[in-house]
Backbone as XML, in Angstrom:
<?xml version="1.0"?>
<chain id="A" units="angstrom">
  <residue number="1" name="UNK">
    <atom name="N" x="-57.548" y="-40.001" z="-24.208"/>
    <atom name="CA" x="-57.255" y="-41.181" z="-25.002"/>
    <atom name="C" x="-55.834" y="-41.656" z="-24.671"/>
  </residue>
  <residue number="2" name="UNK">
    <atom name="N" x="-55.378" y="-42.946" z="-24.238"/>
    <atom name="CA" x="-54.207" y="-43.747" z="-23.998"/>
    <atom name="C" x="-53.430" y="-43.155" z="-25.436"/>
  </residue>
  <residue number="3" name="UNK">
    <atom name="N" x="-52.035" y="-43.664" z="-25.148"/>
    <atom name="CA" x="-51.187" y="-43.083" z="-25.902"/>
    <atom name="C" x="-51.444" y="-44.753" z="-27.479"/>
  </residue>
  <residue number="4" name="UNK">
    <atom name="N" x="-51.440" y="-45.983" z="-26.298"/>
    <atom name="CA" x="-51.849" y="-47.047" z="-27.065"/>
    <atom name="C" x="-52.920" y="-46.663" z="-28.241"/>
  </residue>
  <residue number="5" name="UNK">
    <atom name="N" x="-54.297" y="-46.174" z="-27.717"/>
    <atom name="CA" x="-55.146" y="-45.796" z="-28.668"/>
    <atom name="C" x="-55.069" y="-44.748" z="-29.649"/>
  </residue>
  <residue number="6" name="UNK">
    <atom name="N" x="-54.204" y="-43.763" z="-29.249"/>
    <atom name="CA" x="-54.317" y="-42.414" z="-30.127"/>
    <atom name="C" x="-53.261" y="-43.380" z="-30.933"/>
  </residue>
  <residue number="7" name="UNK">
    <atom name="N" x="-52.111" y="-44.012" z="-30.630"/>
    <atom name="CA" x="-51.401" y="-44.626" z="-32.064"/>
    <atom name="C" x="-52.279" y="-45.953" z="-32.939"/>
  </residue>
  <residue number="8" name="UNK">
    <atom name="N" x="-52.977" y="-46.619" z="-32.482"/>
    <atom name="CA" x="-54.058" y="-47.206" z="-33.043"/>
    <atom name="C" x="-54.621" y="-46.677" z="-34.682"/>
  </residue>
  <residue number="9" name="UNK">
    <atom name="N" x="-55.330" y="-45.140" z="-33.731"/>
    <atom name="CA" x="-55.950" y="-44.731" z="-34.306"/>
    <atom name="C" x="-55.010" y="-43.820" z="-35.839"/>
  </residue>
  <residue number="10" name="UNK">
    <atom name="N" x="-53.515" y="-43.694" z="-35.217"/>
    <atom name="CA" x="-52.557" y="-42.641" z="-36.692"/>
    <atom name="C" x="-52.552" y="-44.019" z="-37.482"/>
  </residue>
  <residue number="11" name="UNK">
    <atom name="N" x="-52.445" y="-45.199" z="-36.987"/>
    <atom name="CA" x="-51.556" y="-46.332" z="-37.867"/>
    <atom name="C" x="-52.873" y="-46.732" z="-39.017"/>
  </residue>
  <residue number="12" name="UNK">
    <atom name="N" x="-54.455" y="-46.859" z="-38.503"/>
    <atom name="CA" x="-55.477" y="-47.007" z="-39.164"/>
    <atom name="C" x="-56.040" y="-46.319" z="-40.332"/>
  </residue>
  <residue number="13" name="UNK">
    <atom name="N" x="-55.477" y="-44.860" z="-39.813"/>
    <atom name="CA" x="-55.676" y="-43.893" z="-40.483"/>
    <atom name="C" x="-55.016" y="-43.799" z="-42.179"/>
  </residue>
  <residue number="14" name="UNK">
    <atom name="N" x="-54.309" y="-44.717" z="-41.634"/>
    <atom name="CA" x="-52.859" y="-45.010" z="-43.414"/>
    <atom name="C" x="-53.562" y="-45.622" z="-44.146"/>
  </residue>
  <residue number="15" name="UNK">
    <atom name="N" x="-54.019" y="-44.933" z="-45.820"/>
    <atom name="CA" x="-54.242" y="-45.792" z="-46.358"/>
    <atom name="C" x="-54.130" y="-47.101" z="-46.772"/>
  </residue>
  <residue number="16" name="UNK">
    <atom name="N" x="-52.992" y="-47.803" z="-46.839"/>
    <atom name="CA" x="-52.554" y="-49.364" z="-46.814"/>
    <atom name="C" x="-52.549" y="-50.121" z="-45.624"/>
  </residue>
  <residue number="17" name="UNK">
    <atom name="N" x="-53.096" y="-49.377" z="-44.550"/>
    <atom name="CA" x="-53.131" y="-50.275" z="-43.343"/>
    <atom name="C" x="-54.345" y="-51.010" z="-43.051"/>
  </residue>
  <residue number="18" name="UNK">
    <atom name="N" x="-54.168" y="-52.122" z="-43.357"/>
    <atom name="CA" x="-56.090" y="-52.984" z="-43.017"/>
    <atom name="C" x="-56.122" y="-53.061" z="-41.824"/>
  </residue>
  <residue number="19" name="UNK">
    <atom name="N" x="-55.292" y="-53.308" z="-41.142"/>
    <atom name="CA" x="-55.646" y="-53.780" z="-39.639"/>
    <atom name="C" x="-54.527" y="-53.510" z="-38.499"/>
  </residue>
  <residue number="20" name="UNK">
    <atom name="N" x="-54.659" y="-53.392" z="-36.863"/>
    <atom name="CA" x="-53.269" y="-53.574" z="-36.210"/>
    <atom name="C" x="-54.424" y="-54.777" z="-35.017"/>
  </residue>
  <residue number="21" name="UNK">
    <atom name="N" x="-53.331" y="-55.373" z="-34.550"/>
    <atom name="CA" x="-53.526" y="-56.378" z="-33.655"/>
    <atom name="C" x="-52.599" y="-56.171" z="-32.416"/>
  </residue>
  <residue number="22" name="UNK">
    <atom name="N" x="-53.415" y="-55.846" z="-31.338"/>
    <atom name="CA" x="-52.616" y="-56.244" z="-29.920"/>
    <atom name="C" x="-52.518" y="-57.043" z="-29.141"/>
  </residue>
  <residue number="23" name="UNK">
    <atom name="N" x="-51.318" y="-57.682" z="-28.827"/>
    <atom name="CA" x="-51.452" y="-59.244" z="-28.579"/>
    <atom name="C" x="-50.722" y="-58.981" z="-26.617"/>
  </residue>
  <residue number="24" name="UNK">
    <atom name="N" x="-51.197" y="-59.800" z="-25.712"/>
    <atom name="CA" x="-50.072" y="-60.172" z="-24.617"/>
    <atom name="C" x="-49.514" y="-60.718" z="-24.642"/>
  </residue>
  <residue number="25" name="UNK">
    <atom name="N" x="-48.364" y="-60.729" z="-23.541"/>
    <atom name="CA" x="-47.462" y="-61.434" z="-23.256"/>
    <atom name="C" x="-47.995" y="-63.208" z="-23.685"/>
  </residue>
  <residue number="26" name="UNK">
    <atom name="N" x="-48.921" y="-63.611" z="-23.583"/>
    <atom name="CA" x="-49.137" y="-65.006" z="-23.952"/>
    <atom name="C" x="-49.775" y="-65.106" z="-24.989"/>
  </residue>
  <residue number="27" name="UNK">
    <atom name="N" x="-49.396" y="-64.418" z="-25.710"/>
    <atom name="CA" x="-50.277" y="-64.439" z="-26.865"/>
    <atom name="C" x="-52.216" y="-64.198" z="-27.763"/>
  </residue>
  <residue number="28" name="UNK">
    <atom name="N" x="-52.146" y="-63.624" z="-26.737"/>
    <atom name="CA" x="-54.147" y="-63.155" z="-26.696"/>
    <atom name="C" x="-54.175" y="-61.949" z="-27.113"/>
  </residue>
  <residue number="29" name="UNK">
    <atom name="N" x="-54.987" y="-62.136" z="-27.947"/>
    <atom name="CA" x="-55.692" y="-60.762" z="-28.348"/>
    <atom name="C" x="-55.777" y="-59.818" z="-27.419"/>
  </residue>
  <residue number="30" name="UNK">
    <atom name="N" x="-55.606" y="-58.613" z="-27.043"/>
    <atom name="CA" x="-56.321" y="-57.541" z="-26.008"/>
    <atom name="C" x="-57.009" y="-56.248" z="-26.835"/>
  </residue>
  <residue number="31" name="UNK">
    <atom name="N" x="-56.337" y="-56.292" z="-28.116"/>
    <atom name="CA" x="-57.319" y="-55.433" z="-29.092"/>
    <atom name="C" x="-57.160" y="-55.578" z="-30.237"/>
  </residue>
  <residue number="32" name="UNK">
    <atom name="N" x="-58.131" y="-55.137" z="-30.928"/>
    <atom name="CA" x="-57.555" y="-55.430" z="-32.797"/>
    <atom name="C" x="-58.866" y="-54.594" z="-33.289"/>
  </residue>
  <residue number="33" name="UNK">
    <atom name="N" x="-58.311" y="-54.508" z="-34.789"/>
    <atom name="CA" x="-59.222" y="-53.741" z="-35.675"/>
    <atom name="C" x="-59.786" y="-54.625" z="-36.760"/>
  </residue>
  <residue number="34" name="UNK">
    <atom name="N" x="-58.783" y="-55.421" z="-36.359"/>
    <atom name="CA" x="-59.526" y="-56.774" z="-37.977"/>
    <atom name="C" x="-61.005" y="-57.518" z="-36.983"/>
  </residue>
  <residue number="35" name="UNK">
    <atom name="N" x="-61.392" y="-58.323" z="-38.271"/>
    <atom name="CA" x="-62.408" y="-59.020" z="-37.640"/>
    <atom name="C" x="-61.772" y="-60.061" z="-36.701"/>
  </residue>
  <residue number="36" name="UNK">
    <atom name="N" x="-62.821" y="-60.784" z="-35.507"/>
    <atom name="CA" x="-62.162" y="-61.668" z="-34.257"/>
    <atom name="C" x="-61.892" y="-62.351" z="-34.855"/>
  </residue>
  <residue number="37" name="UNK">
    <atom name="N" x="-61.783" y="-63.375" z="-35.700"/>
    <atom name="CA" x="-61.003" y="-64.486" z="-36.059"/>
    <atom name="C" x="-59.922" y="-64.439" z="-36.737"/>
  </residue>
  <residue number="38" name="UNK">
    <atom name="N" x="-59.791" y="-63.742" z="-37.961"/>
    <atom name="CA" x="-58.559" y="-62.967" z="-38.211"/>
    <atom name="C" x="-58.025" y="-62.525" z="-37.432"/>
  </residue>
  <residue number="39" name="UNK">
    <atom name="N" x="-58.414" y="-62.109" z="-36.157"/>
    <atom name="CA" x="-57.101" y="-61.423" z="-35.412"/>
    <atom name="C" x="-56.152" y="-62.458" z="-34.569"/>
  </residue>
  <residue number="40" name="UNK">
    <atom name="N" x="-57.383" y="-62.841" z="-34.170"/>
    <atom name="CA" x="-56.946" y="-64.430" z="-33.032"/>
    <atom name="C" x="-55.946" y="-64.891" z="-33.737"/>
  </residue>
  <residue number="41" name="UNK">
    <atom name="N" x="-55.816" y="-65.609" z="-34.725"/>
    <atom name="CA" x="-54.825" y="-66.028" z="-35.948"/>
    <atom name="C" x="-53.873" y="-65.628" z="-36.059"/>
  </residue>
  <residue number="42" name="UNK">
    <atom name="N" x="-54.063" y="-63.779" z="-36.109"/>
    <atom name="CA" x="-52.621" y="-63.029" z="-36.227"/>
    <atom name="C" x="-52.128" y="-63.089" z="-35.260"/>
  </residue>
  <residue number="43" name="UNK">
    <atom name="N" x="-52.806" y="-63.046" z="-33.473"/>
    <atom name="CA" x="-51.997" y="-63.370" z="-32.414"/>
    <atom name="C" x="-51.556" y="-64.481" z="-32.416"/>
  </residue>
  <residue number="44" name="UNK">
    <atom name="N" x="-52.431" y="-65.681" z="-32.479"/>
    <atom name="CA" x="-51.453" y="-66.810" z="-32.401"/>
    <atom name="C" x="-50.141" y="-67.368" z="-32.918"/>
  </residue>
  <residue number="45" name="UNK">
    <atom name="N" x="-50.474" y="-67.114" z="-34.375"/>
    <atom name="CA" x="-49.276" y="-67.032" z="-35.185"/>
    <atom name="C" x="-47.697" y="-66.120" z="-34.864"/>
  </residue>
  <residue number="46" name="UNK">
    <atom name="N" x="-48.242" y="-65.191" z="-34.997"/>
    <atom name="CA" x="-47.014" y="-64.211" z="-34.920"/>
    <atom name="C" x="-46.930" y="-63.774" z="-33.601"/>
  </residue>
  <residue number="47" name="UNK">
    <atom name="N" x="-47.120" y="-64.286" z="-32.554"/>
    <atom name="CA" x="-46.504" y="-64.495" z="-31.014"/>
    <atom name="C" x="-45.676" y="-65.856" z="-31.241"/>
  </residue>
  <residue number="48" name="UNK">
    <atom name="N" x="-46.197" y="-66.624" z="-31.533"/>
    <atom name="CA" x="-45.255" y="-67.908" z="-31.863"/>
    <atom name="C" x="-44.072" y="-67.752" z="-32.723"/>
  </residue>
  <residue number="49" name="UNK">
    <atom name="N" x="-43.553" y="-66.821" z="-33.668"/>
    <atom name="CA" x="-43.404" y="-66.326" z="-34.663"/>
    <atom name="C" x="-42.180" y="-65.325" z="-34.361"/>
  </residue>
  <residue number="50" name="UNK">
    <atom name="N" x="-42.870" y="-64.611" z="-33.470"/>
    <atom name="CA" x="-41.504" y="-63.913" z="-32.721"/>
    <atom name="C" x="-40.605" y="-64.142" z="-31.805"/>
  </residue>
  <residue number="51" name="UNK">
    <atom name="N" x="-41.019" y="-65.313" z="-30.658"/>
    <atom name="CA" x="-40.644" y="-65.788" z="-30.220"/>
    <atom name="C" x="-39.214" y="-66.840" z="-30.646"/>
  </residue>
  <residue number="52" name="UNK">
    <atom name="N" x="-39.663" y="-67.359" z="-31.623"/>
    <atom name="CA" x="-38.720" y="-67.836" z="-32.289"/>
    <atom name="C" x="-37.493" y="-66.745" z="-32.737"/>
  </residue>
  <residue number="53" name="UNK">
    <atom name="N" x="-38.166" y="-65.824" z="-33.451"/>
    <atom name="CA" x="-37.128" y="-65.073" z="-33.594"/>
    <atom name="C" x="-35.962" y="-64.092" z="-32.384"/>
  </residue>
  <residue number="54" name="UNK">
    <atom name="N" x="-36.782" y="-64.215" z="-31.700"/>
    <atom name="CA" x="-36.234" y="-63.447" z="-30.502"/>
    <atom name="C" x="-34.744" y="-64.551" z="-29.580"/>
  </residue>
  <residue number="55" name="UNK">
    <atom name="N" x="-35.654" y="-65.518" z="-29.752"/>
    <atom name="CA" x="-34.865" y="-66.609" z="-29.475"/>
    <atom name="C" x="-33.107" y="-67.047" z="-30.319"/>
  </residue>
  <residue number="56" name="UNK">
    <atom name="N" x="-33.530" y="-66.716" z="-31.463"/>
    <atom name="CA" x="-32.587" y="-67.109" z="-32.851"/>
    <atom name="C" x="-31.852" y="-64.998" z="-32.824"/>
  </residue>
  <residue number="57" name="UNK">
    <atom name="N" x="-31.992" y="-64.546" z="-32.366"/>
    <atom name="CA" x="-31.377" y="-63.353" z="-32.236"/>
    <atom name="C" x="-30.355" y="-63.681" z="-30.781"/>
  </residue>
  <residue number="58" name="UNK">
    <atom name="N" x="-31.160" y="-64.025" z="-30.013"/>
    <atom name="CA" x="-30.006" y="-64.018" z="-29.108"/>
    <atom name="C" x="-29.059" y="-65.369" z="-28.674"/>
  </residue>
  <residue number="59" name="UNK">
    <atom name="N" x="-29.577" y="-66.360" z="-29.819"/>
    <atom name="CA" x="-28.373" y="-67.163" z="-29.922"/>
    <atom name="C" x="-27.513" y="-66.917" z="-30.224"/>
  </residue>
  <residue number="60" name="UNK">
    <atom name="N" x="-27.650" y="-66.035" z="-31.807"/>
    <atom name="CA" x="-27.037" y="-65.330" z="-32.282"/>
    <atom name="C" x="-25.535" y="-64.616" z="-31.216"/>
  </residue>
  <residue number="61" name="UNK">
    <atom name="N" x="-26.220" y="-63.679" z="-30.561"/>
    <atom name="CA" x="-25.595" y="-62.996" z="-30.203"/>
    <atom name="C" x="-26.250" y="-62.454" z="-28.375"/>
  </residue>
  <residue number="62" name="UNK">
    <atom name="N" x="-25.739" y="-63.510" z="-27.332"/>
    <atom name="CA" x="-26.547" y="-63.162" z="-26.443"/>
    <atom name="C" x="-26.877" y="-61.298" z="-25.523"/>
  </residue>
  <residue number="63" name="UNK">
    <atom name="N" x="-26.120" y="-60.495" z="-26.517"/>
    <atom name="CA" x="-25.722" y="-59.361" z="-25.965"/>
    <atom name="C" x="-27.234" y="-58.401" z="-26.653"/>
  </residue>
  <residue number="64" name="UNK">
    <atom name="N" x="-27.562" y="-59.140" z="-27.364"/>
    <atom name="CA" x="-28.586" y="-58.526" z="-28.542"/>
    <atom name="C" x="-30.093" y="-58.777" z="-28.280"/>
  </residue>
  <residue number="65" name="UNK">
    <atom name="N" x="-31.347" y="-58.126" z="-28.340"/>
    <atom name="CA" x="-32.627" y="-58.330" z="-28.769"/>
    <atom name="C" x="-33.549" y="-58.127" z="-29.795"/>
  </residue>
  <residue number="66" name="UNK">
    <atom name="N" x="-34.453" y="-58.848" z="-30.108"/>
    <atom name="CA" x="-35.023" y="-58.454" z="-31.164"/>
    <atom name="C" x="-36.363" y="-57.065" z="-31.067"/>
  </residue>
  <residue number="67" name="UNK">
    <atom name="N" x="-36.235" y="-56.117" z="-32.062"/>
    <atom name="CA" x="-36.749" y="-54.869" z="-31.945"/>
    <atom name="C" x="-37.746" y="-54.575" z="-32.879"/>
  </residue>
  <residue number="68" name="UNK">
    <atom name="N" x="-38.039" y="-55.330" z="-33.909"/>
    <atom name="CA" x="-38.915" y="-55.515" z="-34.889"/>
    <atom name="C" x="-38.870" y="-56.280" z="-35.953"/>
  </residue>
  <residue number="69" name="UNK">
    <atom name="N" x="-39.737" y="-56.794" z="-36.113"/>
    <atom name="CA" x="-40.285" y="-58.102" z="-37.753"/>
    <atom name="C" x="-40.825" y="-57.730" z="-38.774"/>
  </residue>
  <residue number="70" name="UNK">
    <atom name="N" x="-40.053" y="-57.640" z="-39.894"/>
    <atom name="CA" x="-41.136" y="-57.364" z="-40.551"/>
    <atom name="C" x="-40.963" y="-58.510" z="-41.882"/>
  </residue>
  <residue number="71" name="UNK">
    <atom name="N" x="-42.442" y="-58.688" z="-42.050"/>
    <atom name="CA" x="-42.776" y="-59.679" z="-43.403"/>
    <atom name="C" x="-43.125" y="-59.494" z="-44.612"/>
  </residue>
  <residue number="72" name="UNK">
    <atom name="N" x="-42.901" y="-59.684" z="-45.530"/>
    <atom name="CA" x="-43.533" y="-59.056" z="-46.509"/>
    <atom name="C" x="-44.308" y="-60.715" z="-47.725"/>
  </residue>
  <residue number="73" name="UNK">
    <atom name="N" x="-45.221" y="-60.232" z="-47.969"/>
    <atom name="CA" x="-45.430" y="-61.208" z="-48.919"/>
    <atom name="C" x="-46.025" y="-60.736" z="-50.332"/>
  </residue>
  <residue number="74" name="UNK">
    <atom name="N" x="-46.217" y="-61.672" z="-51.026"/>
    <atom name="CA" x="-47.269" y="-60.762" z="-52.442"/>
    <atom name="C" x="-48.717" y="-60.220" z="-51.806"/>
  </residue>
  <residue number="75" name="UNK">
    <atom name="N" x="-49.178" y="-60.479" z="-50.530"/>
    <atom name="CA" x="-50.735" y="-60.157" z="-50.715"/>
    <atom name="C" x="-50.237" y="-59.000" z="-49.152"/>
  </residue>
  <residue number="76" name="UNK">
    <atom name="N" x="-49.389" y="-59.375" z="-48.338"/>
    <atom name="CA" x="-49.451" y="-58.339" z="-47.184"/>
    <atom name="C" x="-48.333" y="-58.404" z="-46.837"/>
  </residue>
  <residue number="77" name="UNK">
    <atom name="N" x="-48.123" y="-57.044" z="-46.007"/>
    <atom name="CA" x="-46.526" y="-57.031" z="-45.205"/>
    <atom name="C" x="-47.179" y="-57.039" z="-43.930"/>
  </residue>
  <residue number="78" name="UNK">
    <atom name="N" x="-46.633" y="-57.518" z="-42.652"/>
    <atom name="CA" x="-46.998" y="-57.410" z="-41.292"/>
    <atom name="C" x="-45.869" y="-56.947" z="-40.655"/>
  </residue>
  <residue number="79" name="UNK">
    <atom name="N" x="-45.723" y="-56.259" z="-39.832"/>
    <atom name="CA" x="-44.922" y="-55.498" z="-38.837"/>
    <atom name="C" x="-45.267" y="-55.124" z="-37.155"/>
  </residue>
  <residue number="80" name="UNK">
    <atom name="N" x="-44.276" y="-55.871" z="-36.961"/>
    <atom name="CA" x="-44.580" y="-56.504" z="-35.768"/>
    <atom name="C" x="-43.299" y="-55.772" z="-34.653"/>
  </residue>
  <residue number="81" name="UNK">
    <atom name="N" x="-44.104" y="-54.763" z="-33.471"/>
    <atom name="CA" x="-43.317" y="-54.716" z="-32.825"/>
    <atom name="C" x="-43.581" y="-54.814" z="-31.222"/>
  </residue>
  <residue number="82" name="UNK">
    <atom name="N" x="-42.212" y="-56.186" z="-30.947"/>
    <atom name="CA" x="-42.576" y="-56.512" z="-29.426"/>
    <atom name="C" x="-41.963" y="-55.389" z="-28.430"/>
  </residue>
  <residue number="83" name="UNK">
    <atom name="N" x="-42.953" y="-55.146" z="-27.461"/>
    <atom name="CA" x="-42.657" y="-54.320" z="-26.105"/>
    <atom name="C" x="-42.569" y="-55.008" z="-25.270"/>
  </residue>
  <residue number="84" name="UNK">
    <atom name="N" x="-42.175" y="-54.764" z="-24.302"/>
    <atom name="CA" x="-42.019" y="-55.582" z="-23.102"/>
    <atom name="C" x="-43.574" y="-56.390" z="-22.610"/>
  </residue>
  <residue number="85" name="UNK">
    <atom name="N" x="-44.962" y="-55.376" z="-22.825"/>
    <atom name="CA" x="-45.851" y="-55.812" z="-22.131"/>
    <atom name="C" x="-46.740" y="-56.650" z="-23.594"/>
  </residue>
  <residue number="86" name="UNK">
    <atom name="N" x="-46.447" y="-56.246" z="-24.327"/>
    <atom name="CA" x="-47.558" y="-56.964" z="-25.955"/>
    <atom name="C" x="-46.511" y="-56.372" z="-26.880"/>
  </residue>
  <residue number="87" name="UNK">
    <atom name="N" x="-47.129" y="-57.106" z="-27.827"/>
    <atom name="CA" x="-46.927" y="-57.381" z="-29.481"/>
    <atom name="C" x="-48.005" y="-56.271" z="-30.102"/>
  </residue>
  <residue number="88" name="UNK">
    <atom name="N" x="-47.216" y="-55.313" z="-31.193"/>
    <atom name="CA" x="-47.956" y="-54.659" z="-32.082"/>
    <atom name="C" x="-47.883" y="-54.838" z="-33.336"/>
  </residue>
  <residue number="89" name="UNK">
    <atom name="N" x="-49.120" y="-55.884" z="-33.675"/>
    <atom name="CA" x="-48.829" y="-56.230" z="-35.104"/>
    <atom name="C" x="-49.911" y="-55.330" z="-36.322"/>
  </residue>
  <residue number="90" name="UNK">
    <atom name="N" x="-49.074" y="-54.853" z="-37.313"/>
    <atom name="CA" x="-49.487" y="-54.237" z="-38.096"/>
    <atom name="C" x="-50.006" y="-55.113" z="-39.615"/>
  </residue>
  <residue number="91" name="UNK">
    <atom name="N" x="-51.209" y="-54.985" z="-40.307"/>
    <atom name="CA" x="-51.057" y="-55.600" z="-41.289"/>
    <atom name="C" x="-51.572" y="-54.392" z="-42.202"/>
  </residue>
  <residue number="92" name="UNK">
    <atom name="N" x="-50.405" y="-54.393" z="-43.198"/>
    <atom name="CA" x="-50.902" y="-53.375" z="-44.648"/>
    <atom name="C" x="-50.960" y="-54.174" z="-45.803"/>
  </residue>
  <residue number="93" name="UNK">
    <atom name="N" x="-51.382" y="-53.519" z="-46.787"/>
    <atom name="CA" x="-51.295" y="-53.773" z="-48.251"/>
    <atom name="C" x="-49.940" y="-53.814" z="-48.812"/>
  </residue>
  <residue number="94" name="UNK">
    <atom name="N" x="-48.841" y="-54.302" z="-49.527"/>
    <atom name="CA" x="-47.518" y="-53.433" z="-49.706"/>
    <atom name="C" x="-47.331" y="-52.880" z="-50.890"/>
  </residue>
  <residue number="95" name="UNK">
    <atom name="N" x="-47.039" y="-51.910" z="-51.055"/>
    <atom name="CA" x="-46.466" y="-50.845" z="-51.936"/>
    <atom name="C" x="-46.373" y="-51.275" z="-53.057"/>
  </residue>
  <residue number="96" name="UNK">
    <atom name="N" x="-46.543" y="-51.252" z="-54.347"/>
    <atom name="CA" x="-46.304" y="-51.550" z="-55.554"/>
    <atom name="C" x="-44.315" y="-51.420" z="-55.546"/>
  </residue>
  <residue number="97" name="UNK">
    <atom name="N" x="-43.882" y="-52.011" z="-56.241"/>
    <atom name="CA" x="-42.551" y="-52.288" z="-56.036"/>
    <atom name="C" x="-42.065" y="-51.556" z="-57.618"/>
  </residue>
</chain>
């Protein structure tokens, strides 16, 4: 089993985790656990999404990159981390506060 899949499979395993999404470099799906249209969505979005941010980090500071996103809202947190070759986006439930 790829090292990609065996972490797939620890991150799924978390109770609060509904889904992870693997996105490419252009933004496409190459795997996911949610259903296909939900995922497509999460790639499109949050490739667009980071980009921006990646962008606004190294305006910031051109010495700097961005290393992870994370969102949180009332219904989900997503966590998103770009590698050089894809995007690993995570979507959980979040934690009672």
């Amino acid at each position: 089993m790829s090292e990609l899949e065996e972490t797939i499979r620890r991150l799924t395993a978390k109770k609060n985790v509904q889904g992870v999404v693997i996105v490419n470099q252009l933004g496409l799906m190459i795997r996911s656990t949610l259903d296909a249209a939900l995922a497509k969505q999460y790639a499109s979005l949050m490739s667009e999404l980071v980009r921006m941010a990646r962008d606004s980090v190294v305006q910031l500071d051109a010495q700097n990159e961005l290393t992870f996103l994370r969102i949180r809202t009332k219904k989900h947190e997503i966590m998103i981390c770009p590698e050089r070759e894809y995007l690993m986006i995570v979507v959980q439930t979040p934690e009672s506060a």
